[in-house]
N, CA, C and O of each residue as an XYZ file, in Angstrom:
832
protein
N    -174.642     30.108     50.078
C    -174.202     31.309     49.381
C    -173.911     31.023     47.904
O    -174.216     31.729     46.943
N    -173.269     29.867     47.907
C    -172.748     29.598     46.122
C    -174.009     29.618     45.701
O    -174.297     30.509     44.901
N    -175.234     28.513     46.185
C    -176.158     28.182     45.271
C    -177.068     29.721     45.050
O    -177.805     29.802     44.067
N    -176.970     30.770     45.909
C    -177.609     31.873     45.238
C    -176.960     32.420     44.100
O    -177.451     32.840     43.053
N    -175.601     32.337     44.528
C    -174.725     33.291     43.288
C    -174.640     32.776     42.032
O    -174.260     33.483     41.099
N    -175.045     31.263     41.840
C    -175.051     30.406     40.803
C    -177.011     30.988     40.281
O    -177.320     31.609     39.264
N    -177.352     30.810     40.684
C    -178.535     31.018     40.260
C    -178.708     32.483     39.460
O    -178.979     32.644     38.270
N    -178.469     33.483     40.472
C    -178.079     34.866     39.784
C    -177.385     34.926     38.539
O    -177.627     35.581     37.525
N    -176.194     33.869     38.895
C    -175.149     34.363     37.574
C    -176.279     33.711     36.428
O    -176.397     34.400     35.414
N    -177.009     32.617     36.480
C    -177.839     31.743     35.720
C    -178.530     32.544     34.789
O    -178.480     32.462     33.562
N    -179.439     33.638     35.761
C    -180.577     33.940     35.164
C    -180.261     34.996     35.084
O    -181.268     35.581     35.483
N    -179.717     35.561     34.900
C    -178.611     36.968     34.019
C    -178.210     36.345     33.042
O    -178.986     36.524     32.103
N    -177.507     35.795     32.825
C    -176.596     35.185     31.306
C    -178.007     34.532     30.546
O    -178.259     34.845     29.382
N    -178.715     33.785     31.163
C    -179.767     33.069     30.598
C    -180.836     34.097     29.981
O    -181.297     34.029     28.841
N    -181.164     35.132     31.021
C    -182.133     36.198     30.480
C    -181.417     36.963     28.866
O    -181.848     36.887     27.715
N    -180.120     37.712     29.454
C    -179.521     38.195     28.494
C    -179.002     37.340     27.299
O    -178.315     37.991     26.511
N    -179.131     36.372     27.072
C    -179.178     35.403     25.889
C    -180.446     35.210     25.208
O    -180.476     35.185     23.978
N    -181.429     35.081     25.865
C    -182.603     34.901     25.236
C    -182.843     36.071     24.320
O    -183.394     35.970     23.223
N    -182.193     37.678     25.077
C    -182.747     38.726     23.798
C    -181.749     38.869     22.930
O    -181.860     39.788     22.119
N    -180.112     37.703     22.863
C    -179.595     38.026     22.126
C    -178.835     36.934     21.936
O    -178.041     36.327     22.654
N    -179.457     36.714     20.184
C    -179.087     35.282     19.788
C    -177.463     35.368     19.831
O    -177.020     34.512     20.597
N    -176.889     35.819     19.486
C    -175.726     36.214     19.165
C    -174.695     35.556     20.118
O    -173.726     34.860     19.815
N    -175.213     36.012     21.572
C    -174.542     35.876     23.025
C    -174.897     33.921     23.157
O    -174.079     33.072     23.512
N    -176.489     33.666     22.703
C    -176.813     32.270     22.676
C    -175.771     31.296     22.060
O    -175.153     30.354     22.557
N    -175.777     31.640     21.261
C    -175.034     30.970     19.981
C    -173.328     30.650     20.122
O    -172.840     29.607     19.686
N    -172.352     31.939     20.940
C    -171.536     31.855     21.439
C    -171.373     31.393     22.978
O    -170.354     31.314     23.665
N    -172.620     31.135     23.264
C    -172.033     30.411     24.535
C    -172.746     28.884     24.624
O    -172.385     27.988     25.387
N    -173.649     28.830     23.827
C    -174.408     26.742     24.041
C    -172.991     25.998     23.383
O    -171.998     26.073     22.660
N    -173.551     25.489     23.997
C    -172.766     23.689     23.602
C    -172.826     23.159     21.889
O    -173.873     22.720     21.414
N    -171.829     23.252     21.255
C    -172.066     22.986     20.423
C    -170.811     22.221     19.774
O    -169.879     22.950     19.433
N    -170.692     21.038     19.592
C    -169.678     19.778     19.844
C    -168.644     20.313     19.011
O    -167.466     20.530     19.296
N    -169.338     20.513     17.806
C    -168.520     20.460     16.332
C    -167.763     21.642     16.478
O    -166.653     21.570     15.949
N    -168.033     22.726     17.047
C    -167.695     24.136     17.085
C    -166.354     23.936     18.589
O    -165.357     24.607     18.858
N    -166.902     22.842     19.192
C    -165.779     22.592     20.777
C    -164.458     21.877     20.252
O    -163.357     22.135     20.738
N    -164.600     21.185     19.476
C    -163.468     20.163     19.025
C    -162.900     20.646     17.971
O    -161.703     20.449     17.758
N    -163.630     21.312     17.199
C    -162.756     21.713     15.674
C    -162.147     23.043     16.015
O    -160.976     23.325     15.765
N    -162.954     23.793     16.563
C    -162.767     25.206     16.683
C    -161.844     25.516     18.534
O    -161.558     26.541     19.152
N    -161.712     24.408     18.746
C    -161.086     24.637     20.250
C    -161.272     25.471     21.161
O    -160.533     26.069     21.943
N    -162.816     25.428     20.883
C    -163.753     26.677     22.367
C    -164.822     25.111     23.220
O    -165.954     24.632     23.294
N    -163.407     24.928     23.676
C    -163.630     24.125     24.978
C    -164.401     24.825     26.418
O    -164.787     24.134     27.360
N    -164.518     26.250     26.354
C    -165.470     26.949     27.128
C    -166.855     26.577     27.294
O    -167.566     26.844     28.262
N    -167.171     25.928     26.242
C    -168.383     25.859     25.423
C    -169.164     24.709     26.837
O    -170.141     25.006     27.525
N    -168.326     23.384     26.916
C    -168.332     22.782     27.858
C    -168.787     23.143     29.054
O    -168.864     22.217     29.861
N    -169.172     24.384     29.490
C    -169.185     24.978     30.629
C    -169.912     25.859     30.517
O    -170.886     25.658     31.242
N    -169.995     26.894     29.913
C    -171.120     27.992     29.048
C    -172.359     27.748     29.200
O    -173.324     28.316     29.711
N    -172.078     26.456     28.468
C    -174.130     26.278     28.438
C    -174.699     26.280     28.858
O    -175.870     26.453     28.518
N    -174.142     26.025     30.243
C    -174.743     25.464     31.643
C    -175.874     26.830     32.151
O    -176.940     26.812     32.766
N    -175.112     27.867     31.604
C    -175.802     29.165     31.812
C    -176.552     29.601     31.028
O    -177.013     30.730     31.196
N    -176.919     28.773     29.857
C    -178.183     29.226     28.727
C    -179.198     28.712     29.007
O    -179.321     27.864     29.890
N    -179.866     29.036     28.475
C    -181.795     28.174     28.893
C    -182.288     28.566     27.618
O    -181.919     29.609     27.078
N    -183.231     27.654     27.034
C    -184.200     27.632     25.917
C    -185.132     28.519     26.264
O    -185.894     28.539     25.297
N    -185.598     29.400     27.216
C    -186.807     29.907     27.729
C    -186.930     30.089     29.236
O    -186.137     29.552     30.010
N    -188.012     30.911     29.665
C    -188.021     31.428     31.275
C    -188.576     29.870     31.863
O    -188.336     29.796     33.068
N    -189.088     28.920     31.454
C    -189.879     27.860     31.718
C    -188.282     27.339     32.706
O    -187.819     27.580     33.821
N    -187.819     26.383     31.293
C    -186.630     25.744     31.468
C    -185.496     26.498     32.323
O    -184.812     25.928     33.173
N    -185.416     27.504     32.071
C    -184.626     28.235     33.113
C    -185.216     28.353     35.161
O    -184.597     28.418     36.223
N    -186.193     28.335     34.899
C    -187.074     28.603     36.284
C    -186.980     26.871     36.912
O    -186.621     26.631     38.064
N    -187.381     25.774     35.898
C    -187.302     24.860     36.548
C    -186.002     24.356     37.105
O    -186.005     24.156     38.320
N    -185.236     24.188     36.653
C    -183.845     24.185     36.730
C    -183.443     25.003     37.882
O    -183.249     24.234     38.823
N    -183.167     26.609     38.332
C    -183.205     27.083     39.303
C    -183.914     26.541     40.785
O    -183.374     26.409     41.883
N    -185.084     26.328     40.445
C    -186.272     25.693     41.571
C    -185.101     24.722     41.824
O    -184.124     25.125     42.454
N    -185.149     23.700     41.448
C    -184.782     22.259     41.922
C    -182.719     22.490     42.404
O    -181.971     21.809     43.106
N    -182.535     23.568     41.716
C    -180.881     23.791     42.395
C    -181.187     24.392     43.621
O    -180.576     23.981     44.607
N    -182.238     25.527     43.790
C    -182.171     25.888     45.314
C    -182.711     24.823     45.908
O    -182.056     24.511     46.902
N    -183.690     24.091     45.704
C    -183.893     23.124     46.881
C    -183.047     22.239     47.160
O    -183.119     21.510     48.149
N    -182.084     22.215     46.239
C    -181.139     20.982     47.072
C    -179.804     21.894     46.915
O    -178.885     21.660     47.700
N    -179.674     22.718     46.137
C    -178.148     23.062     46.754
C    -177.799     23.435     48.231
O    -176.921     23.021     48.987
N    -178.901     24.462     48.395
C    -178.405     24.449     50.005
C    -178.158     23.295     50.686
O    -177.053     22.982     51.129
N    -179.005     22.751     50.767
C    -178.644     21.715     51.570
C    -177.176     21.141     51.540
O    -176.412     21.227     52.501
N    -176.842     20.512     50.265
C    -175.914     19.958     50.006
C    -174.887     21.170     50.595
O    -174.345     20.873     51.659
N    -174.533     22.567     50.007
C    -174.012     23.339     51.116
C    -173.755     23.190     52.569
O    -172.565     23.224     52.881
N    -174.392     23.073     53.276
C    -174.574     22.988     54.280
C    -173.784     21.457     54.944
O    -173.034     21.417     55.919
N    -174.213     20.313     54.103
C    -173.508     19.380     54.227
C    -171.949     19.226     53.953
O    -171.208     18.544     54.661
N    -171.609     19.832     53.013
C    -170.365     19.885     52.588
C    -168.849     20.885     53.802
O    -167.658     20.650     54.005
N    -170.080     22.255     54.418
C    -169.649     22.822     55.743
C    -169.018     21.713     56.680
O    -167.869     21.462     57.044
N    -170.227     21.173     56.908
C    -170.341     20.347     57.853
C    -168.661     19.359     58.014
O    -167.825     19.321     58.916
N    -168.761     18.642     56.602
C    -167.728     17.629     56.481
C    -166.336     18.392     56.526
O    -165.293     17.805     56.814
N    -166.403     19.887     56.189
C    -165.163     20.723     56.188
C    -164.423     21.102     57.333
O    -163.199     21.174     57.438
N    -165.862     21.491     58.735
C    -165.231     21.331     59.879
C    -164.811     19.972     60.346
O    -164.109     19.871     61.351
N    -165.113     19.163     59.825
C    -164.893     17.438     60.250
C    -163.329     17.263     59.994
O    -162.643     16.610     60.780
N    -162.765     17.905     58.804
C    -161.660     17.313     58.472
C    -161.890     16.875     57.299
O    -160.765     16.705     56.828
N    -162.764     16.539     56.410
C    -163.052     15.424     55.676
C    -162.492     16.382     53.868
O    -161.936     16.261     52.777
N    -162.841     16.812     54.318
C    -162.467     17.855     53.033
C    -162.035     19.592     53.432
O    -162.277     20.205     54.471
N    -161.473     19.965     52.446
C    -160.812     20.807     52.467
C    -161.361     22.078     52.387
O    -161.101     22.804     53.346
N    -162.048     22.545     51.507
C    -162.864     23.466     51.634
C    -164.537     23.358     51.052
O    -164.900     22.837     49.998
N    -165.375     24.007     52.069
C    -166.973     23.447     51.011
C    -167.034     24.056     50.076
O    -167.529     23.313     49.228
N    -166.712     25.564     49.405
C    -166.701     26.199     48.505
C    -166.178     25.247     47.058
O    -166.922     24.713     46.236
N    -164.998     25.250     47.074
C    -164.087     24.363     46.155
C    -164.828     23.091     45.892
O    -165.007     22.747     44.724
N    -165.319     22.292     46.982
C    -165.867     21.124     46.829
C    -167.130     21.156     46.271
O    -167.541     20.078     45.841
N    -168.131     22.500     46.129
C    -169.635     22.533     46.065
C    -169.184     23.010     44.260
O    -169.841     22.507     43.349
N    -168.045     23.986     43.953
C    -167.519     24.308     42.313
C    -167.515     23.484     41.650
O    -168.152     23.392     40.601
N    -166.423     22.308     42.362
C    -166.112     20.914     41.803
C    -167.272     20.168     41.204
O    -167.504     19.767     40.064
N    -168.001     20.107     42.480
C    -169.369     19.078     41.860
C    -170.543     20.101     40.869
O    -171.063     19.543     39.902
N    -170.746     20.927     41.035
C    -171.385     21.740     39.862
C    -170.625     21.493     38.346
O    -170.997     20.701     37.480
N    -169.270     22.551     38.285
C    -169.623     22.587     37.172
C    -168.410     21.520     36.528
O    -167.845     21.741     35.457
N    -168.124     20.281     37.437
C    -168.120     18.620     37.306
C    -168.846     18.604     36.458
O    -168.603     18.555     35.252
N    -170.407     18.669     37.302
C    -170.954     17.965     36.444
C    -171.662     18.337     35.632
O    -172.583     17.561     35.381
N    -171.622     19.544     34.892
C    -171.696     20.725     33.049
C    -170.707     19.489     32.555
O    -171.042     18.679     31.691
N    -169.819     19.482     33.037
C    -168.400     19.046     31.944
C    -168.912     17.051     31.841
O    -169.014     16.485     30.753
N    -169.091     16.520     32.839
C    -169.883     15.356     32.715
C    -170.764     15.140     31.894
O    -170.569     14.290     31.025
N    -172.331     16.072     31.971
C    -173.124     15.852     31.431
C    -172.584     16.696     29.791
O    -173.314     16.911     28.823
N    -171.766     16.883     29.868
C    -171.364     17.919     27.621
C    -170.321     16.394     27.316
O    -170.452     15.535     26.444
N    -169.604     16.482     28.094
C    -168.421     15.138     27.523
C    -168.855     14.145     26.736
O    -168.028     13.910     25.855
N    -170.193     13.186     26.663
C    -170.801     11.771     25.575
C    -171.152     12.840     24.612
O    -170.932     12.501     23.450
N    -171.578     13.897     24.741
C    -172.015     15.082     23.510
C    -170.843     15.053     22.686
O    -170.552     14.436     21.661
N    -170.189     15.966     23.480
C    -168.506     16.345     22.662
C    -168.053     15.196     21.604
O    -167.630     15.242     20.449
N    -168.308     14.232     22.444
C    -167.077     12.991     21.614
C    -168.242     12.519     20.149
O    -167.853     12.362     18.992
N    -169.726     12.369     20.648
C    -170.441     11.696     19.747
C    -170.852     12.837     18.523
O    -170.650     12.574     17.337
N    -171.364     13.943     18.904
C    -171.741     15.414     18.126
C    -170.476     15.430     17.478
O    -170.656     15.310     16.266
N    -169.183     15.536     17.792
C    -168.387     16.050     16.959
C    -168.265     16.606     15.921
O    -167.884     17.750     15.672
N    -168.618     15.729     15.226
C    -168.892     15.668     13.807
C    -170.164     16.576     12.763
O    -170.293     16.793     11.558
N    -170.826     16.866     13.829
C    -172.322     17.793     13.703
C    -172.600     18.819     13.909
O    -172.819     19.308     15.017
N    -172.654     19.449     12.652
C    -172.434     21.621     12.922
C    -173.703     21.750     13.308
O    -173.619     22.975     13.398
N    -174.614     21.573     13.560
C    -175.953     21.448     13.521
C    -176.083     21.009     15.025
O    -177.139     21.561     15.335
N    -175.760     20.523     15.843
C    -175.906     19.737     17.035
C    -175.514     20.878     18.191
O    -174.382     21.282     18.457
N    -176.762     21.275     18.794
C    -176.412     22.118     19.890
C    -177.437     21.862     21.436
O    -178.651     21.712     21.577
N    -176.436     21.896     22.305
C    -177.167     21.908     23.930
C    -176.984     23.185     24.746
O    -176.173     24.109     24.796
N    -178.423     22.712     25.538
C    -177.871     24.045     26.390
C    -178.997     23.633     27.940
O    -179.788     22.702     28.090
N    -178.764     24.334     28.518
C    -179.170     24.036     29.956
C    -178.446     23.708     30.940
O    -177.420     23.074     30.693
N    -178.728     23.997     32.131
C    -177.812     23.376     33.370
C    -178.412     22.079     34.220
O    -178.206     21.761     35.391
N    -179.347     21.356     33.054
C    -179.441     20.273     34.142
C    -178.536     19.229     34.163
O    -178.173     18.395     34.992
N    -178.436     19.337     33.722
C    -176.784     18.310     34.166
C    -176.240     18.576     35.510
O    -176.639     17.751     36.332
N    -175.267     19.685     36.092
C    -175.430     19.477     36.692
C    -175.827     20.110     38.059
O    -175.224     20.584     39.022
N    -177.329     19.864     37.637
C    -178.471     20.148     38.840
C    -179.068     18.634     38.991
O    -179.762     18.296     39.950
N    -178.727     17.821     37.977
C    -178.910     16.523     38.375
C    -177.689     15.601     39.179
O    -177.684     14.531     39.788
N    -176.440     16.861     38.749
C    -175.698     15.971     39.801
C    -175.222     16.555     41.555
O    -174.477     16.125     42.436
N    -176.161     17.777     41.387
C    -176.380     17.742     43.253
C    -177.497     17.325     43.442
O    -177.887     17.589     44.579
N    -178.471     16.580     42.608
C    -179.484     15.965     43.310
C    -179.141     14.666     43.561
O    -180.003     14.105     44.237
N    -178.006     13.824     43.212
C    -177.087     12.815     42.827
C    -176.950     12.978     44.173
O    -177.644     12.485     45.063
N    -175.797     13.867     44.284
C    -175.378     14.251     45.870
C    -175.946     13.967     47.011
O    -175.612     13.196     47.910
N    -177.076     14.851     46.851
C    -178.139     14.448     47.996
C    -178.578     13.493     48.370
O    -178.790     13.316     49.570
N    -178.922     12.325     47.168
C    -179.309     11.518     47.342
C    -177.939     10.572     47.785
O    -178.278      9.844     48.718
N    -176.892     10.415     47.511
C    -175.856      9.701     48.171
C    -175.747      9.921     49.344
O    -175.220      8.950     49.887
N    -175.993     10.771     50.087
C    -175.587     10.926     51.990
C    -176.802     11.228     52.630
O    -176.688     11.509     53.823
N    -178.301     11.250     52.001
C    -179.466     10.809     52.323
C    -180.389      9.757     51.319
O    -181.583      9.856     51.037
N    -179.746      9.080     51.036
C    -180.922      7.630     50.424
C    -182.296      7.643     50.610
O    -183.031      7.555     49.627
N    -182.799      7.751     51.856
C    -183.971      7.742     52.459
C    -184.893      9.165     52.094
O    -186.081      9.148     51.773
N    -184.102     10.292     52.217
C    -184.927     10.830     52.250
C    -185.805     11.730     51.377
O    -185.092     12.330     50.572
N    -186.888     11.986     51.273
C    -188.149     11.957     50.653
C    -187.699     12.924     49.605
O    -187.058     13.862     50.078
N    -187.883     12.952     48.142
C    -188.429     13.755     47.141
C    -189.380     13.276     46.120
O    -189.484     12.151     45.633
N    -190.121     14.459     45.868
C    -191.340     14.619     45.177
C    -191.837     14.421     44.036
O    -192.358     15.365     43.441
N    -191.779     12.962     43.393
C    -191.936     12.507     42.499
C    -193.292     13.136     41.515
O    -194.457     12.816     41.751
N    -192.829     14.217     40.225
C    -193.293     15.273     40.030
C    -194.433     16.248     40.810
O    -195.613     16.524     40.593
N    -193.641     16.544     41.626
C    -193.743     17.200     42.568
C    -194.903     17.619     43.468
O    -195.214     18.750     43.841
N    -195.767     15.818     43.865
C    -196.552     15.495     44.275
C    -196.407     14.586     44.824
O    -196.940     14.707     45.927
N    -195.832     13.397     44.665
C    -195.730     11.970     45.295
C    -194.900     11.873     45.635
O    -193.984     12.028     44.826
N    -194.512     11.527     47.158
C    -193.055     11.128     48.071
C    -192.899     10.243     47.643
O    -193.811      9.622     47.097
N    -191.262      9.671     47.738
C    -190.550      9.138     47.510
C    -189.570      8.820     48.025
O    -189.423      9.720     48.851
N    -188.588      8.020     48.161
C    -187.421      7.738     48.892
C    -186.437      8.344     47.764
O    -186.657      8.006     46.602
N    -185.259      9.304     48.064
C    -184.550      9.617     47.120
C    -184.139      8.274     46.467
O    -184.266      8.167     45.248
N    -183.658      7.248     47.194
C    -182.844      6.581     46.463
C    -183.648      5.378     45.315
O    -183.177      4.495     44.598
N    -185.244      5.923     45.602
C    -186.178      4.718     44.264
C    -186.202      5.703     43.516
O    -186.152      5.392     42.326
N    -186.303      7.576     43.880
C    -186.318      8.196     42.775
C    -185.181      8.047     41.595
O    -185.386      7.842     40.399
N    -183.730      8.233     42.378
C    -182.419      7.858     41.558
C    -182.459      6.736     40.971
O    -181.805      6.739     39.928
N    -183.057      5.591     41.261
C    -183.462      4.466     40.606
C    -184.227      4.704     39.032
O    -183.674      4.471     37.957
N    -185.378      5.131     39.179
C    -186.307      5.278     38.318
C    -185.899      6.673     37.411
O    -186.276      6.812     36.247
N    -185.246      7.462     37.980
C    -184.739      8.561     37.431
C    -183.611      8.379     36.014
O    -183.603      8.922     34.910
N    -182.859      7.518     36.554
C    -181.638      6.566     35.654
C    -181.861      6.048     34.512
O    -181.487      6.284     33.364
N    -182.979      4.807     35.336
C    -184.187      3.598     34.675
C    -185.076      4.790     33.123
O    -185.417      4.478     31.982
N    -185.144      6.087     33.862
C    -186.254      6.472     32.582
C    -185.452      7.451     31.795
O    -185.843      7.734     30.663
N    -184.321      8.021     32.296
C    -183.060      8.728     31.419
C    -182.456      7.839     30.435
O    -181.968      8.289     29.399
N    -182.467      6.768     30.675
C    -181.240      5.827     30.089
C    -182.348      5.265     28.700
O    -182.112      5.065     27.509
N    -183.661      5.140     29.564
C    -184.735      4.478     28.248
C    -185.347      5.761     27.063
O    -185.971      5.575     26.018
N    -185.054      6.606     27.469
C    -185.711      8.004     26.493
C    -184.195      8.161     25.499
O    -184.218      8.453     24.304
N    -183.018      7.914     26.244
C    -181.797      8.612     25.564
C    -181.536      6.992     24.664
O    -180.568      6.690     23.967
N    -182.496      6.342     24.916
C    -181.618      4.931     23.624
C    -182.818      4.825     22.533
O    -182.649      4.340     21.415
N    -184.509      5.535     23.181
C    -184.940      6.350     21.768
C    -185.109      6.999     21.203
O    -185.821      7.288     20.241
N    -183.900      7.590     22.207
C    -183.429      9.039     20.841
C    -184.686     10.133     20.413
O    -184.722     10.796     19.377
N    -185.911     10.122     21.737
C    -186.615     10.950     21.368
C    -186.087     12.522     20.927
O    -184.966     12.965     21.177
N    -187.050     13.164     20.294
C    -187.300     14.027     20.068
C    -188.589     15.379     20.443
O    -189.427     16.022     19.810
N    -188.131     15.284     21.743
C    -188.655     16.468     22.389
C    -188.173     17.263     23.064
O    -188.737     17.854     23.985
N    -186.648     17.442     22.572
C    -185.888     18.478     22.432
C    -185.249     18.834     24.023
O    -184.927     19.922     24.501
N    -185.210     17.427     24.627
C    -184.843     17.374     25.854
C    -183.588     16.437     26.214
O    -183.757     15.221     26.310
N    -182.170     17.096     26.437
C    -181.169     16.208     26.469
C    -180.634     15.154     27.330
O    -179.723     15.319     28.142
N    -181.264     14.044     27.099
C    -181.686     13.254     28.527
C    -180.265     12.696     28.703
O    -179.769     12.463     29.805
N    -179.559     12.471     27.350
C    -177.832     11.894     27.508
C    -177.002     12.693     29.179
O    -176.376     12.315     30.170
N    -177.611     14.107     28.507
C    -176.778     15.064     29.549
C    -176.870     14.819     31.330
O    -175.998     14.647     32.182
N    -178.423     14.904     31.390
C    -179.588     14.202     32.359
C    -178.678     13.205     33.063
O    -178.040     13.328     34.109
N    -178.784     12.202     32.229
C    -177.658     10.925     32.750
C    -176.379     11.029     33.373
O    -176.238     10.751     34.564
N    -175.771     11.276     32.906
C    -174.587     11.206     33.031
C    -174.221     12.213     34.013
O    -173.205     11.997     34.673
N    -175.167     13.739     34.304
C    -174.828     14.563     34.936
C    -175.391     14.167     36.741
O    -175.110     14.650     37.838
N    -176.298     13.044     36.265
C    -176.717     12.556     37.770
C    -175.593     11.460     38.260
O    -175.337     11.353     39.459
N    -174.852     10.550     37.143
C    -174.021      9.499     37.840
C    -172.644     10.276     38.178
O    -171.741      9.723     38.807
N    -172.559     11.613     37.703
C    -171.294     12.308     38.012
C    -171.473     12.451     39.512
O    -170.595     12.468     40.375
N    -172.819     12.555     39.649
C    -172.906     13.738     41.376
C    -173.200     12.403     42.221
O    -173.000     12.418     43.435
N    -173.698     11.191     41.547
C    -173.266      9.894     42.901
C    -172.445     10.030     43.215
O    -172.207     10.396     44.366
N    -171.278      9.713     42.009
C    -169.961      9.180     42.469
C    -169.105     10.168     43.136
O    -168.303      9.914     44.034
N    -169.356     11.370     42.594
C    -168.790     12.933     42.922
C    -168.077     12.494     44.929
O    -166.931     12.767     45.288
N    -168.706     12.092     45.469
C    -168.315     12.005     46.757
C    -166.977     11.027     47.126
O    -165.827     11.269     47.493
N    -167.735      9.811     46.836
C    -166.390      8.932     46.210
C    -165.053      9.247     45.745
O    -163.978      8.795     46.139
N    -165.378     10.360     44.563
C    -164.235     10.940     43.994
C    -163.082     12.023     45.382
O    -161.865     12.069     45.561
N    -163.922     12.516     45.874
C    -163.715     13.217     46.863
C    -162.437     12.527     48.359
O    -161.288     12.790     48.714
N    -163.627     11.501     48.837
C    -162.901     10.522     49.925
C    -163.868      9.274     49.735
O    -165.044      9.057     50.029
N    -162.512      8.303     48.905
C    -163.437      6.740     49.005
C    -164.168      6.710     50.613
O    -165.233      6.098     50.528
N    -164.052      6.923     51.243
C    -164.375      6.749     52.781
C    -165.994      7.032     52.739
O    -166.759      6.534     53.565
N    -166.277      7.607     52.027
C    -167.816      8.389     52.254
C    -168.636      7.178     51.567
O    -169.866      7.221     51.564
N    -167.998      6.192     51.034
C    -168.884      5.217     50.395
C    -169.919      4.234     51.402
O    -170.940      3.575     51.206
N    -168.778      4.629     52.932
C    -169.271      3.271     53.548
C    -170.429      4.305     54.555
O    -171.177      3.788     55.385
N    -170.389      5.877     54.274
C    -171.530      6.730     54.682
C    -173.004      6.269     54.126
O    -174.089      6.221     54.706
N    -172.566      5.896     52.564
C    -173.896      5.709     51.749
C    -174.318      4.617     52.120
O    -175.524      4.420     52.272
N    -173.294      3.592     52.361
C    -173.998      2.179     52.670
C    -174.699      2.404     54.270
O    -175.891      2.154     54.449
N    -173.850      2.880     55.337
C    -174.336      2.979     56.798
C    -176.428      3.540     56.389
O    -177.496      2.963     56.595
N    -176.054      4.877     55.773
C    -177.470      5.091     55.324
C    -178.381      4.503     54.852
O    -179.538      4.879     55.038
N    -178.072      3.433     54.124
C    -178.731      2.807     53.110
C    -179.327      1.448     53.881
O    -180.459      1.015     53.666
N    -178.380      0.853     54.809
C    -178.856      0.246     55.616
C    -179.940      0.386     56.867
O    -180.954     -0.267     57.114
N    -179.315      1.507     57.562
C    -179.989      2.008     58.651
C    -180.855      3.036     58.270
O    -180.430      4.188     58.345
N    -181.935      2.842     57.895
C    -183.133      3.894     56.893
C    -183.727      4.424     58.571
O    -184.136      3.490     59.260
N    -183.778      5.693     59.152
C    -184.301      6.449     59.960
C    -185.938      6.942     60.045
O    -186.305      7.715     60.929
């Protein structure tokens, strides 16, 4: 249910921004404008802008395919005992990880009126994080053709975020955010109940 209502709220705010710079401008990420001007909202906002129907559509795609799930998992652990509510817990790790993937922005942009983000992959990289922590093994679609074991994708996913964001390309793609919004949604569980760590390892060992 969240991951529809997240998507909706997405591509409403996202649509209605695109025809109006105005609404854009007051809600992206924009460091210098978060810290000086104390619209710490901003942190969170962006998550709901998109550069275009492209970037907006991909982003959606890849949250419904794994939010449910992760939904569903989070149920699961709620009737267990393990946590408290899945709702609260599925908020937490979303827009966690907006505030994860804007935070190395905030502190480093500061200084830069000029410096603006926007998108929600952050964190749509950190329920794919998720997923991949309480299924390791199982298969995604390495551009969206070649199986994979989640956990060589999270490997190589990291491996090629971490190497684009130290050269600082310029193709207008915020891979810092990328990063950081996927190691939010590993650990995200951890944060939750250290206990779930020795879930990832049981998995990680015993590949099905």
């Amino acid at each position: 249910m969240m991951t529809f209502i997240l998507i909706f709220i997405t591509a409403v705010v996202s649509v209605s921004c695109l025809k109006n710079r105005t609404w854009f401008e007051r809600l992206a990420l924009v460091p210098y404008r978060t810290v000086h001007r104390r619209e710490w909202y901003r942190a969170v906002t962006y998550g709901f802008v998109h550069g275009d129907n492209v970037h907006l559509i991909v982003n959606m795609f890849v949250l419904l395919s794994f939010g449910q799930h992760i939904e569903r998992m989070f149920t699961a652990y709620q009737h267990a005992g393990t946590i408290m509510s899945s709702y609260l817990t599925y908020g937490l790790l979303y827009f966690g990880g907006l505030v994860a993937a804007a935070a190395p922005d905030i502190v480093r942009k500061r200084n830069d009126p000029h410096y603006a983000s926007i998108g929600a992959s952050g964190a749509v990289a950190a329920v794919v994080f998720t997923s991949i922590f309480f299924n390791p093994w199982s298969k995604i679609y390495f551009f969206g053709i070649v199986p994979i074991p989640g956990i060589v994708f999270g490997i190589l996913y990291i491996g090629y975020e971490q190497y684009l964001n130290r050269r600082q390309t310029r193709d207008g793609i915020n891979h810092n955010a990328h990063l950081w919004g996927a190691l939010f949604g590993f650990v995200f569980p951890i944060l939750v109940d250290p206990s779930l760590w020795n879930v990832f390892v049981q998995n990680l060992l015993h590949r099905s």
